[in-house]
C-alpha positions in Angstrom: 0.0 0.0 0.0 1.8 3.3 -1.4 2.2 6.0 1.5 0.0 8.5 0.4 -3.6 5.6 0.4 -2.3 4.7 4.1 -2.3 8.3 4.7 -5.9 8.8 3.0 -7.1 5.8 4.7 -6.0 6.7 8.8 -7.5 10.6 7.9 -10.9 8.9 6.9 -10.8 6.0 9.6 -10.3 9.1 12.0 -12.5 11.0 11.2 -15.3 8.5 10.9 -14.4 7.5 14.4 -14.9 10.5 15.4 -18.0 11.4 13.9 -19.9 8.9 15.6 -18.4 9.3 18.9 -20.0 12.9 18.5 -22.8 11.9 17.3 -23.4 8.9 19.9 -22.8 11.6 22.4 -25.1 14.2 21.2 -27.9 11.9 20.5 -27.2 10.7 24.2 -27.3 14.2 25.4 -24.4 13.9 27.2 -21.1 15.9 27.7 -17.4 15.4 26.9 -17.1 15.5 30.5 -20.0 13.0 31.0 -18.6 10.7 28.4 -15.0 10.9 29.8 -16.2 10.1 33.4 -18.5 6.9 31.8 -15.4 5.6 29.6 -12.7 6.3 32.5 -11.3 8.8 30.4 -10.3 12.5 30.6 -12.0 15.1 28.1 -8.9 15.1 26.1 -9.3 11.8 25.4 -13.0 12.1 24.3 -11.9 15.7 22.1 -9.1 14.2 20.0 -11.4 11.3 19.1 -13.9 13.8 17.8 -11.4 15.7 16.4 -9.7 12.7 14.3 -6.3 12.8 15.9 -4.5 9.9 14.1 -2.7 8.4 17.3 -4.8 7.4 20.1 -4.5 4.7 22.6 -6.7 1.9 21.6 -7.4 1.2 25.0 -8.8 4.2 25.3 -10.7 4.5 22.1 -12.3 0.9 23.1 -13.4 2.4 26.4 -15.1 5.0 24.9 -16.8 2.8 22.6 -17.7 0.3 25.3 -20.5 3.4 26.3 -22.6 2.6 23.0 -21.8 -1.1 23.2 -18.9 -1.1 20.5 -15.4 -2.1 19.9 -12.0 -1.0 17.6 -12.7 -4.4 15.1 -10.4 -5.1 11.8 -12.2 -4.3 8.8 -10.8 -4.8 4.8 -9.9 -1.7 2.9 -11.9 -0.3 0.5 -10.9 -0.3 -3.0 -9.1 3.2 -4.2 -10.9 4.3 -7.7 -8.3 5.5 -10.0 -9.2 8.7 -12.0 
């Protein structure tokens, strides 16, 4: 896999992540703070998630996720369309 599609692929994984992290946590009504104290984590934690920060702890990540019943899990790569 060429450097620049592992690159693509960690921004969109990222920010996927994050998106529904926020949107879990909206549609909870709860905030960062509440999150953080349900996960085990500190608001930091549950703002670079939502922010797509490319290196987080995945023990962290999977605590978070463990509030809406989920887990990190290995998924294939989409296919990159050449234009």
């Amino acid at each position: 896999m060429s450097e620049r599609r592992r690159s693509k692929t960690v921004t969109q994984s990222t920010r996927l992540l994050g998106e529904f992290v926020r949107e879990r946590r909206s549609a909870n009504r709860m905030t960062q703070l509440q999150l953080g104290e349900l996960a085990g984590t500190g608001t930091r934690v549950i703002s670079d998630i939502e922010n797509g920060k490319p290196t987080l702890r995945m023990d962290a990540v999977n605590a978070v996720l463990a509030v809406f019943g989920k887990m990190l899990g290995v998924r294939d790569i989409p296919p990159v369309r050449e234009d």
